[in-house]
N, C-alpha and C positions, 0 to 999 in steps of 0.2 A: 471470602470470609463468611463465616455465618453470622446473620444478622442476630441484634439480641434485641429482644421486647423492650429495652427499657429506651432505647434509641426510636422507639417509634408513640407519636404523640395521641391525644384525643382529636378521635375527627368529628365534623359536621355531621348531628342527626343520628352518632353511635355508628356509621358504616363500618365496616371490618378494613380493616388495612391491608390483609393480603389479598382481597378480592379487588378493593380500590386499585392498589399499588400494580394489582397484574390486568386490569380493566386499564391503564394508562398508559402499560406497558403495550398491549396489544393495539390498543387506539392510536400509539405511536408509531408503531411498526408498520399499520394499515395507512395512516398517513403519509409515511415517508414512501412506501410500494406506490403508492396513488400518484403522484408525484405534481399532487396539482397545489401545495405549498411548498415551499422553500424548505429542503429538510433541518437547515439550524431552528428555523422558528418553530417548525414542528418541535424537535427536542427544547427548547428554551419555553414552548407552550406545557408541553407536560411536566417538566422542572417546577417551574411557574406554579403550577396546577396543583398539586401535591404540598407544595411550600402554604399555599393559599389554604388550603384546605385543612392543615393541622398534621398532618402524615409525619412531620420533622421538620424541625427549625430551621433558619438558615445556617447554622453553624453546622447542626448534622448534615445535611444539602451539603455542603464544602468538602465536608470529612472527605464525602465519595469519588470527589473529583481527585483525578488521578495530573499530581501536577508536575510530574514529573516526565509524562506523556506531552503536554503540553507545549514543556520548555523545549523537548527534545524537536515535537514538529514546529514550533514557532522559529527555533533558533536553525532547525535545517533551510528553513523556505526564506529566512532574509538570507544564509550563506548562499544560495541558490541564486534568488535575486539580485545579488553583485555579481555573481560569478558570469549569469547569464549578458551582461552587459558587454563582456571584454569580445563577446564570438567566438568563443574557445568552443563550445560545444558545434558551434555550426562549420568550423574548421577541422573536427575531429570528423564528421561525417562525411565531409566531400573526400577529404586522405583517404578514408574507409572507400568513397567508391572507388576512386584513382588507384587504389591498390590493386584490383581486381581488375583494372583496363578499362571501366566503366563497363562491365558483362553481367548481364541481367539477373543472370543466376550466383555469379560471383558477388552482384550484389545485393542480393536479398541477404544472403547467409552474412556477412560484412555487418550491412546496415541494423540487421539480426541481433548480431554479437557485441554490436556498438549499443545499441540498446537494452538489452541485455545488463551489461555495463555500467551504463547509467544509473539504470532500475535499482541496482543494489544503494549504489551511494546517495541519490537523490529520489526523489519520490514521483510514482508511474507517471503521474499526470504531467509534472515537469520535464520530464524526461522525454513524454511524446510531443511536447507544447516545443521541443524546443526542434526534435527527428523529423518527425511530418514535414513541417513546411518545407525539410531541406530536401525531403525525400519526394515528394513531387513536383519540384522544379527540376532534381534529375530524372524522374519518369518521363514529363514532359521533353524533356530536352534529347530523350533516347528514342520518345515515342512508342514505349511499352505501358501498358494499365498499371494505373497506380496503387491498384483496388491489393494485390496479392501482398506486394509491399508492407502498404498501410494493415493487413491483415495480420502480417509476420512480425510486426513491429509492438500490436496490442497482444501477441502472445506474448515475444520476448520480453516485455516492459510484466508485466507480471512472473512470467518466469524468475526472472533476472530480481525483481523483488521480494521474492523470497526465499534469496540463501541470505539476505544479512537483517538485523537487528534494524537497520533504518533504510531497509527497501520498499517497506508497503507497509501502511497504516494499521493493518493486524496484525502483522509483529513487532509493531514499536507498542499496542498495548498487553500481548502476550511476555513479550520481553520486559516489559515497566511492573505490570499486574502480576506477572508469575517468578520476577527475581530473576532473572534470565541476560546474562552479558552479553555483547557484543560478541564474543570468543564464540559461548555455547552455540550462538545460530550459525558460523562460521563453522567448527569443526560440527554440527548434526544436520543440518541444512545444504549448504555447498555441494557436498559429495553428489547429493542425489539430486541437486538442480542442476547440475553439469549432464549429470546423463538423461536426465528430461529434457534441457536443451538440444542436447543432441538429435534427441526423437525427434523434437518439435523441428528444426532444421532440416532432418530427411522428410519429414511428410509434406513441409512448403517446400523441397524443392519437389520432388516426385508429382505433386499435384501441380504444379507451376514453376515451378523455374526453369528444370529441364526440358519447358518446349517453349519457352521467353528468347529470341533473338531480338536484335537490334541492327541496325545499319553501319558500316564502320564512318560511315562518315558523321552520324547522331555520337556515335561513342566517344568521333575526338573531340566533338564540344564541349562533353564535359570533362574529357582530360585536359580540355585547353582551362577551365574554370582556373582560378588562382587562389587555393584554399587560405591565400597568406592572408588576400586581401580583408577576409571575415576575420579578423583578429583588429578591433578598432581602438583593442588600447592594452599597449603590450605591457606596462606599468600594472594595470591592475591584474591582468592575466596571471604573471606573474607571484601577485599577492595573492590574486583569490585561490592559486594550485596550491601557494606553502600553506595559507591557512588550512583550506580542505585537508592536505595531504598531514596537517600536524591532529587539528579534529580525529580523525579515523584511526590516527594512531595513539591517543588517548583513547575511545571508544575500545582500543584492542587492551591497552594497559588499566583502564578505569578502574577496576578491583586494588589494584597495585595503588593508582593515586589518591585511592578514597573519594571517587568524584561516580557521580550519578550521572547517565548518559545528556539527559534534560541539560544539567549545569554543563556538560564539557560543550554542547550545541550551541546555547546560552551566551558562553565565556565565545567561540569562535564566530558567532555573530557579531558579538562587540570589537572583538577584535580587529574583522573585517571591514566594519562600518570606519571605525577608527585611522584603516592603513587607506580607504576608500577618500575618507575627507580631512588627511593633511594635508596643509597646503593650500588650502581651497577657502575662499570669502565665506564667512557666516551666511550670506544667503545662498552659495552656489553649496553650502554644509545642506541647509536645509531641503533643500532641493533634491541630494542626494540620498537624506534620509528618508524624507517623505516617498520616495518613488520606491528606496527599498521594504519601508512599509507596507505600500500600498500591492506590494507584490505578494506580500503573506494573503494566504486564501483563509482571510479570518471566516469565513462561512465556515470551513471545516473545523475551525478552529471553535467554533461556538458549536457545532453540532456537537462535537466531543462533550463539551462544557455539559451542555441539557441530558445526553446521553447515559453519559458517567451519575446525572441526578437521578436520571428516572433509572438503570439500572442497578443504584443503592436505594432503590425502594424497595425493590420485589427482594435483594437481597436480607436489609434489616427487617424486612416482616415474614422472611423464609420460607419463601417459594422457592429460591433457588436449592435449598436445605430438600424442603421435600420432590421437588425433581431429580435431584440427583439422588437419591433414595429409588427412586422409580426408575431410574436408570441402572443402576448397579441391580435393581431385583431383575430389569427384562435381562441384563447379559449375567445374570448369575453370579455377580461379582469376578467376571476373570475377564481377566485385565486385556489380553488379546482378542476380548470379542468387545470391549469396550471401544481399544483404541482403534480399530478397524470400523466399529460404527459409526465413530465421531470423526473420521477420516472421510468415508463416501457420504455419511448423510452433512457434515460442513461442504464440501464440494458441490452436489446436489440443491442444496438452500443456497449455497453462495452464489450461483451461477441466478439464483430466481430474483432474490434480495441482496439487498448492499451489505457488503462481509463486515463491513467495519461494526454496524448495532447487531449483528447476529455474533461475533467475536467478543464484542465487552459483554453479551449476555452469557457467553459460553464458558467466562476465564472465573466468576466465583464461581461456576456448576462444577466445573474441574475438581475446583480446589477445595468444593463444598466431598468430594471421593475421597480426598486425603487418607484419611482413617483410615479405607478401605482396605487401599495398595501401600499400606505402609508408609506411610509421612511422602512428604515433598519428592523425595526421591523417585517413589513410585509412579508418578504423575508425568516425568519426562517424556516418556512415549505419547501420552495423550496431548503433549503440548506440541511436542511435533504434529501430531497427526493431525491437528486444530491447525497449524499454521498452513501445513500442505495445503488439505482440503479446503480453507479459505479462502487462500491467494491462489490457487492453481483453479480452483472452481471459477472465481472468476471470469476466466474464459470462456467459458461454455454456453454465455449469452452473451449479446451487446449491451443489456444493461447489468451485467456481471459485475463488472469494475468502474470506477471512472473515468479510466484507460481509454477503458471501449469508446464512451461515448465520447468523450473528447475527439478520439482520431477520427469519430462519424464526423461530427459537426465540423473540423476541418476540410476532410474531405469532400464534405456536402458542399460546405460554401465552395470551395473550389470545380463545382461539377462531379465529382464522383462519388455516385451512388451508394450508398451502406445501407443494404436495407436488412430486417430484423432476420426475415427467414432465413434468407442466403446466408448470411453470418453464424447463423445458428446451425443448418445442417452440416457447415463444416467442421464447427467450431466444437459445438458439443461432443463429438465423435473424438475430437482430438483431444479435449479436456479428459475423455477419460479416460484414453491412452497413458496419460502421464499422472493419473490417480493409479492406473493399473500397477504403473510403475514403484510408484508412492510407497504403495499398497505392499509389494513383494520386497522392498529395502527397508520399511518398518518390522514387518515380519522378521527380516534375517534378520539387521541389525541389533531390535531389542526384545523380539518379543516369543523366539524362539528355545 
């Protein structure tokens, strides 16, 4: 939205608001890239900073926060949290190798599509927090490198995150911030993550899987595994698939119910927690709640908070207004050299910096074009080509996504090596493969 003057206050010593507000924006960005603070306290320092200083109240500071984003990640990551308890996910992966005979190559692609899978309904991080560990105990146990695995895993877990509304954290706020259903990323996203998948699948096998053997006698170890056993509590398993599986399909109906994605996450959280501790002593309750608390990654959860403050600064003092001005003058205002720019240069920056504060800086610029391309309507193209370019750039570094780093740090503890260059000569080559892709399905699709 564009900000209006009257929403921004008197500051200390007469300074200008838009130079402050984009001096805080920058000094936030440069601290979160630096990464030698915590980035929620970076964002909660510059929030902080601005509130202190006179820029806007704390009521305006509120206005900006997007609380609907919030409820949507707070209430995914408790449903998560219970779910991950029962071993359902660590039971869905070993199946996934046994399918394939435990064959090295049969199971990257498997272990791939398993996460993949995930990515869409639950968020990258968890998703690999939950794959990894399983997937290097069957490396280990085949005695093939864990390294190509673990590699195919931080693609699919971003792939797989952005065909849906609540796969990766910049489209749960392109989806919240631009009005955008569960449905819309469903039927304009899917199509084309399916066959980026696919890419992404032939190039880890052709580089690695097709010359991965294994020993037949390593393979029947882990056919002998007994995926039943990782199911430690088939009572909740049970709850936690009907809740999830009821969740997703309000997510698809929510126009229909009158319900905002945030409250249907919200409602299926409590819900969960609820079917989690009947039955159960008031302290074995609290025990249960307290641990599914403790599982929300309130760090991101407060990054968002600071975020969303200091990016309704630069917007109410209209910077965002005059960039996007500057943008429409360099592509001429036409829309197909827009949304093609905001496609490779979001892919490009995402792969350098974390897409989640480059994303909430991008969604009023969008929307600050409106005008241009003819109301909300005209915008669709640029909101896909923001989502693509985000979540798909991601890859193309190890500090790309969160993804990445996480399956480093797993892996490292475990012994195997992730180091920056190696990951990057392969990785960015392949990120742009599936921009290229991006690139010629936005074109047919909308823009020709």
């Amino acid at each position: 939205m564009q900000g209006e003057a009257s929403s921004v206050g008197q500051l200390w010593f007469g300074w200008n608001p838009l130079w402050v507000s984009t001096a805080v924006l920058i000094a936030t960005y440069a601290a979160i890239m630096s990464e030698r603070l915590n980035r929620a306290v970076v964002a909660l320092l510059g929030a902080g900073f601005l509130i202190a200083i006179g820029l806007f109240d704390q009521a305006e500071a509120l206005r900006g926060i997007d609380w609907n984003t919030i409820a949507l990640l707070t209430g995914m990551m408790i449903i998560v949290a219970v779910t991950r308890k029962c071993g359902v996910f660590q039971y869905v992966a070993i199946v996934a190798a046994q399918w394939v005979k435990a064959r090295p190559a049969g199971l990257m692609i498997m272990l791939s599509v398993v996460t993949a899978l995930f990515s869409s309904l639950l968020d990258n991080v968890t998703t690999v927090l939950l794959i990894a560990p399983v997937t290097l105990v069957i490396a280990h146990e085949l005695k093939v490198p864990p390294y190509p695995f673990l590699f195919a895993e931080i693609f699919a877990s971003n792939i797989g995150g952005t065909a849906t509304l609540i796969g990766d954290p910049p489209n749960i706020l392109i989806g919240s911030l631009a009005g955008l259903s569960f449905n819309d990323f469903i039927v304009n996203l899917t199509p084309i993550i399916v066959i980026v998948m696919l890419a992404q699948l032939a190039m880890t096998h052709l580089i690695w899987g097709r010359r991965m053997r294994a020993k037949e006698e390593d393979e029947a170890r882990v056919m002998a595994i007994h995926a039943r056993d990782r199911i430690t509590d088939t009572r909740l398993m049970k709850q936690a698939l009907a809740v999830l599986t009821a969740v997703v399909v309000a997510f698809v109906f929510a126009r229909k119910l009158h319900l905002e994605p945030g409250s249907i996450a919200m409602i299926g959280a409590a819900v969960l927690l609820t079917l989690d501790n009947l039955g159960h002593p008031p302290d074995r309750q609290h025990l249960h709640v307290t641990g599914a608390f403790n599982e929300v990654e309130w760090i991101t959860i407060f990054f968002f908070i600071g975020l969303f403050i200091v990016v309704h600064a630069v917007d109410v003092t209209g910077l965002l207004g005059i960039l996007a001005d500057k943008l429409i003058a360099a592509t001429a205002g036409d829309r197909t050299i827009t949304t093609l720019a905001i496609l490779w240069a979001s892919a490009v920056l995402s792969a350098i910096v974390d897409n989640i504060p480059f994303v909430a800086t991008m969604i009023p610029l969008i929307k600050a074009m409106a005008p241009t391309f003819g109301g909300p309507d005209g915008l669709l193209p640029l909101w896909w080509a923001l989502s693509l370019g985000a979540c798909l750039g991601g890859n193309g570094t190890l500090i790309g996504a969160s993804a990445n780093l996480t399956v480093a740090g797993i892996a490292e503890r475990d012994g195997v090596p992730f180091r920056f260059v190696t990951y990057l000569l392969y990785a960015f080559p392949m990120m742009l493969v599936s921009i290229a892709i991006s690139h010629i399905y936005l074109y047919v699709r909308y823009l020709r």
